[in-house]
N, C-alpha and C positions, 0 to 999 in steps of 0.2 A: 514801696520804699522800705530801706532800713529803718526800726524801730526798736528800742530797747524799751520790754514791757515787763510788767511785775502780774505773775500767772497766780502767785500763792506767798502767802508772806511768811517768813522764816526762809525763804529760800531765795537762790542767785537767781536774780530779771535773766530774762530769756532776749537774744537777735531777733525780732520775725521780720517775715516781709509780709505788710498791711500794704491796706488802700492808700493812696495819699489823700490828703484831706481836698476840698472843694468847699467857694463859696456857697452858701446855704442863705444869708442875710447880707443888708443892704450896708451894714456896720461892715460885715467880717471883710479881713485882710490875713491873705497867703503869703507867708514868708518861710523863704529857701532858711532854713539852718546853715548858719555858717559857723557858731559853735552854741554850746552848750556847756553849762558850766556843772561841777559835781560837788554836791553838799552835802555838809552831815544829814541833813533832813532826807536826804534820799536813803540813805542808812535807815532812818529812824521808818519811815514809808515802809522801809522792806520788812523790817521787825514789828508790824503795824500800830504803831504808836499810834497814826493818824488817824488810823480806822475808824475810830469811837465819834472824832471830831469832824471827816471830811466825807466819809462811808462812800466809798468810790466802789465802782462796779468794777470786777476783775474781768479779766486782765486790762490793763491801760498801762501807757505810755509815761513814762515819768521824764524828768526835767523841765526846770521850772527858774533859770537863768540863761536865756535865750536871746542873742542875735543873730542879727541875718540880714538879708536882700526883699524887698517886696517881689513878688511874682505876681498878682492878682490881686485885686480890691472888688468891694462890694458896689454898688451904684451910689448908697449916698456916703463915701468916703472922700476928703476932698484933702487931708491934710498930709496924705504919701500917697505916691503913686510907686507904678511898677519901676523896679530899679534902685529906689532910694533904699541906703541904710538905715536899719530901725536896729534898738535896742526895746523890749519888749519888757514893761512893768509886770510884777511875777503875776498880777490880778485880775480879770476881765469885770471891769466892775460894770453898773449901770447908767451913774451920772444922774438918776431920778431922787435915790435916796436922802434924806437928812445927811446921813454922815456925807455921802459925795455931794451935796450942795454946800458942804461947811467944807471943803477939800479935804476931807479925813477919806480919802477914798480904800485905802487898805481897810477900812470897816464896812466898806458898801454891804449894802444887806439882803445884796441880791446877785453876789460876786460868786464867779467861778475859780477855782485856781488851777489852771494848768499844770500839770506835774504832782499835783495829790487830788484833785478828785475828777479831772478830765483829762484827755490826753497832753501830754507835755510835750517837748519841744527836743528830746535826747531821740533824733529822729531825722530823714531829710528835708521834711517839712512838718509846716505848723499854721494851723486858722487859730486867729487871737482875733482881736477888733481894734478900731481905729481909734480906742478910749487908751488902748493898754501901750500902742507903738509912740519912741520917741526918736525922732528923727535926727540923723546924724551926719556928720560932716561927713565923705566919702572916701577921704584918706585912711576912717579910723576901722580898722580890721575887725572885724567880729569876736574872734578869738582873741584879741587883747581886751575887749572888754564885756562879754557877754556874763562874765560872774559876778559884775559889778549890777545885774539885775536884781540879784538876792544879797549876796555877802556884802557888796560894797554898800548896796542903798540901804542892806540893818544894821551896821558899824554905822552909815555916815547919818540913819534918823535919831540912833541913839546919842552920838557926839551930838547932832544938831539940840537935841531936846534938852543936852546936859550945858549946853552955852554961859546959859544963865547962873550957874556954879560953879564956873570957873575963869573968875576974873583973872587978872593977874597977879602974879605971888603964889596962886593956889596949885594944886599939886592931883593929877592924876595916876590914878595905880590902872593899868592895863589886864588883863590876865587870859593870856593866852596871846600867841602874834603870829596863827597860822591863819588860813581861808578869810577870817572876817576880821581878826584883833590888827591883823599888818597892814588891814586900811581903816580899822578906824585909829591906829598910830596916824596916819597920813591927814586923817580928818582932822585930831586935835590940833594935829603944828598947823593946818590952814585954816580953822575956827577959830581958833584959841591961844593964848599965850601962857598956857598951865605946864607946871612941870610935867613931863613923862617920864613914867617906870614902870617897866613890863615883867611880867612875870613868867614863866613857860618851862618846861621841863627840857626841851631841845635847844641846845648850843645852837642852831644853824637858826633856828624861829629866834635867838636871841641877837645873832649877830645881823639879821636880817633888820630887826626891828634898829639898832643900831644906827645902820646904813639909812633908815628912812625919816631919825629923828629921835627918838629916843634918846632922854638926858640918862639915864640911868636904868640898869637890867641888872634881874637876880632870878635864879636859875631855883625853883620851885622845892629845890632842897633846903634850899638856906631862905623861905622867906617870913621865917624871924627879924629879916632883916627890914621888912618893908615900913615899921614901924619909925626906927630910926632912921633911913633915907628920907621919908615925908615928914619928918618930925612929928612924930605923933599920930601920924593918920590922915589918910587923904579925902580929900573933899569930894570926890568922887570915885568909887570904884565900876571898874565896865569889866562885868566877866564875861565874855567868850566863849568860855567853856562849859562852865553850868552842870558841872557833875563829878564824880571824884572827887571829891573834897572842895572846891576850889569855891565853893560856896558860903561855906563857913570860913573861908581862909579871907573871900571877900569883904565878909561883917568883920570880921575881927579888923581889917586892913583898913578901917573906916574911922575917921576922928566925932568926936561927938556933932552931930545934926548932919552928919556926913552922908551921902544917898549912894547905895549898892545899886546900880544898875544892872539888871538882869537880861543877857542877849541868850547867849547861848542854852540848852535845856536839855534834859535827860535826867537829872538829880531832883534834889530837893532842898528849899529854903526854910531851917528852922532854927527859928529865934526868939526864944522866950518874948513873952510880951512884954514886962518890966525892963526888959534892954531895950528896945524899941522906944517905951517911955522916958527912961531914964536917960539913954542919950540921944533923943530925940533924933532916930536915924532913920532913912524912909528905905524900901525897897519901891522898885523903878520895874515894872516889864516894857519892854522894846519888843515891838511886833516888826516887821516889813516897815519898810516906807511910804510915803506920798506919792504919788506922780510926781507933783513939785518938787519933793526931795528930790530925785531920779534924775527930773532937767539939772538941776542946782548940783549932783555930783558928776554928772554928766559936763558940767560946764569945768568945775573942779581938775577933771580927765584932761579936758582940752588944751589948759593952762598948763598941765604936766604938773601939776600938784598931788596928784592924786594918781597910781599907779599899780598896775594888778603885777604880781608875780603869779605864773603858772606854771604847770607839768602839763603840757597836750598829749592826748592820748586819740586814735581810730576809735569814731564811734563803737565800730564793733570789739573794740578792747574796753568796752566799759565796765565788764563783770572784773576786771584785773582792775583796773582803776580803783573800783569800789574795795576790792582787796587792799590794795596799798591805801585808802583813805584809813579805812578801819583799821587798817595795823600800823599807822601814824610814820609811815615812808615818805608821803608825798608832803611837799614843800610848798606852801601856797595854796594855789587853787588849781583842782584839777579840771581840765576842759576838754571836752568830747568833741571831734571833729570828723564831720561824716567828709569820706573817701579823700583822707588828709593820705598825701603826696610828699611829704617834704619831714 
């Protein structure tokens, strides 16, 4: 099969043609790719951020927003069979641990993750297990929502976890409304009754956010302004971005007891500690989601509440993709379609 694999980091993933994968265990579950979705993290993979954290054997297979078709199940898998649609949680966890007995399972303590430190799924196929697939209606195309595995489930666990601060009246500052921030816009209007105001440097990430909900946009030049719009400071900030400045431009954007949520990453958060104290302002990291989350956005999707914009691209045009992500061309989410026709 076609595979797009990471040979040497600093450099462009290579096409190979590899083995297809096979069951091996009585969990594992073979699923056809029918897309794949393209993340900054796959950038950050190439540049080896992860390296230190997930120490993956080279070469391997990356993506790590993955759905598809069952083709094969293990003997004790009972909850899909061949043919159904799954969407694929980014994690292969264990279901034995502490954290996945509390359903904290993106902390499993004994998880794999496909697409940084095992094979991933930007490929024709893919083995995951019967802990990680969530099964779906069969009208809903892979390629509309296979990005909603990573970008949509880390936008919609950080909106979920930010619930509780933001009642009504209160006022959320966005920052960024490309791959993850344009659905966690979609997450607040259907969690929440907070203002939105997004931040972003691109006119088109502005007028997009607009179209989805958005009370108010200001364009990264001017956001002196964000002060006055929330009068004073919002109760929540979600940055998206997480580097380039947009960090410090987050605290600043915060009213006193106000909490920076931290999604997006490559920079760094530094804030004296006396600010911290004085206006008793929290910083927030947002990892992946739940499973539960995953069903709960997935349900979201079905209601048309919740909805991916992408650029599809031929798997084997993924080394271009990843160009246009990095040079900040693409609109959305970029999704990788093996022997796309159309």
């Amino acid at each position: 099969m076609k595979a797009v694999r990471v040979h040497q980091y600093h450099q462009d993933p290579r096409i190979d043609d590899v083995d297809e994968p096979v069951v091996t265990g009585p969990w594992d579950v073979i699923v056809e790719i029918g897309a794949a979705g393209l993340c900054r993290t796959d950038l950050h993979v190439i540049e080896g951020q992860w390296d230190p954290i997930q120490h993956p054997s080279l070469p391997y297979i990356l993506g790590h927003e993955n759905a598809g078709w069952v083709r094969e199940v293990g003997s004790a898998v009972s909850n899909v069979a061949p043919g159904d649609t799954v969407i694929m949680h980014p994690l292969v966890t264990c279901g034995l641990c502490l954290p996945c007995r509390a359903g904290q399972d993106s902390h499993c303590e004994n998880s794999t993750f496909p697409g940084l430190n095992v094979d991933g799924g930007m490929s024709e196929f893919m083995r995951t297990n019967a802990r990680s697939v969530v099964k779906l209606d069969a009208s809903l195309h892979p390629a509309d929502i296979a990005a909603l595995a990573d970008a949509g489930l880390t936008a919609y666990h950080a909106v979920r976890k930010a619930v509780p601060l933001l009642p009504p009246g209160s006022h959320a500052v966005v920052i960024g409304s490309g791959g993850l921030g344009h659905i966690g816009v979609q997450s607040l209007k259907a969690l929440t009754a907070a203002e939105i105001t997004v931040v972003d440097h691109s006119d088109a990430a502005l007028e997009l956010a607009t179209s989805l909900g958005a009370d108010h946009t200001v364009n990264s030049s001017d956001a002196g302004k964000l002060l006055d719009i929330t009068g004073g400071g919002a109760q929540v900030v979600f940055d998206f971005v997480g580097e380039h400045g947009t960090e410090s431009l987050g605290i600043t954007a915060l009213r006193n007891r106000g909490s920076y949520f931290s999604i997006g990453y490559g920079g760094a958060v530094n804030v004296d500690t006396i600010e911290i104290i004085s206006r008793e302002i929290s910083v927030v990291g947002n990892l992946v989601g739940t499973y539960t989350d995953l069903v709960e956005l997935m349900t979201l999707t079905s209601q048309g509440k919740v909805t991916l914009h992408t650029q599809v691209y031929d798997l084997e045009d993924a080394v271009q993709a990843m160009h246009d992500l990095d040079n900040g061309t693409l609109l959305g989410r970029g999704i990788l379609v093996p022997h796309r026709t159309t």
